[in-house]
Residue, then its C-alpha position, 0 to 999 in steps of 0.5 A: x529904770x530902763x532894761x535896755x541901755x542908752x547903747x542900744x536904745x528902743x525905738x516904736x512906730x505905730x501908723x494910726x488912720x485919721x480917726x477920732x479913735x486914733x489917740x485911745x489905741x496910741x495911748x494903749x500902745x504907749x502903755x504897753x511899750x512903757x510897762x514893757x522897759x519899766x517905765x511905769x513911772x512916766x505913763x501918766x504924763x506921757x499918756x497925756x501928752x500922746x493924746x493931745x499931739x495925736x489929737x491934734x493931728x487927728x484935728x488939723x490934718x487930713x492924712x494918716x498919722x504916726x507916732x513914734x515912741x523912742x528911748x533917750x540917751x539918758x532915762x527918758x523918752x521922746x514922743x513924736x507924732x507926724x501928721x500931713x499938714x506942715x502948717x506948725x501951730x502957734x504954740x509950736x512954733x521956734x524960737x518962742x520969743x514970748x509966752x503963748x496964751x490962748x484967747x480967751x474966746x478960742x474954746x479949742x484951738x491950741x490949748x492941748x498944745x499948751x498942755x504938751x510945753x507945760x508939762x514934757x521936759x523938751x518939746x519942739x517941731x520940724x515942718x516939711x512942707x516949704x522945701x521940696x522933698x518929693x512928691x506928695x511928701x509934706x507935713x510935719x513932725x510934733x515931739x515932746x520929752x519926758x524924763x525918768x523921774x527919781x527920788x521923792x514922788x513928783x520930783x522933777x515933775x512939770x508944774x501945772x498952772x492954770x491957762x487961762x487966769x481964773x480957770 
């Protein structure tokens, strides 16, 4: 159970360079932040999904990156990482009218994304990058959510299933 109360929610910013070295100090911070307000229980699958929005910002943009991690109104948390390219990838991209897979021939391209939809409780995005908002000012926000889990272990918890069939 969280310490602080949905009145007064958390909030965390951490800048991270364009770096390979980027996703293992957000993870570190994530795990601090969730031990600090008791949410141990949320670590494993918001470890993961840190890694893979900030991975992907590392990947496909040129510019610094942040993430946020912040508490929801009820238990949970939503993760969101900002990155210079305001291209939103395909597994991203809203309203998903249809399931996105990858090709079997993509070794990388969009399968941690896929990774995030499958496993958070919410996910989506916000593009900055086809309107005018100043100077130099483009790029694009990736979120997720988890929730708290309560009862039995693995209740509520996303189920994994293969992407691509025969893997």
């Amino acid at each position: 159970m969280a310490t602080v109360s949905p009145e007064n929610p958390w909030s965390y910013t951490l800048n991270l360079p364009n770096d390979p070295r980027s996703a293992w100090i957000a993870r570190i911070t994530l795990r601090g932040v969730l031990s600090s307000h008791e949410l141990n229980e949320l670590r494993d699958d918001a470890e993961l999904l840190t890694s893979e929005l900030v991975t992907n910002a590392y990947r496909y943009s040129d510019g610094a990156v942040e993430l946020r991690i912040r508490e929801l109104a009820t238990p949970g948390i939503r993760i969101s990482v900002w990155d210079t390219n305001p291209e939103v990838p395909e597994p991203f991209e809203q309203p998903v009218l249809r399931p996105v897979e990858p090709r079997r021939t993509d070794t990388t391209y969009g399968r941690g994304l896929l990774i995030v939809r499958r496993c958070a409780d919410n996910w989506g995005s916000t593009s900055y990058g086809h309107r005018w908002y100043g100077p130099g000012f483009r790029g694009k926000w990736l979120w997720c959510e988890l929730g708290a889990k309560r009862g039995a272990e693995g209740a509520g918890r996303a189920k994994v299933t293969p992407l691509v069939s025969g893997t």
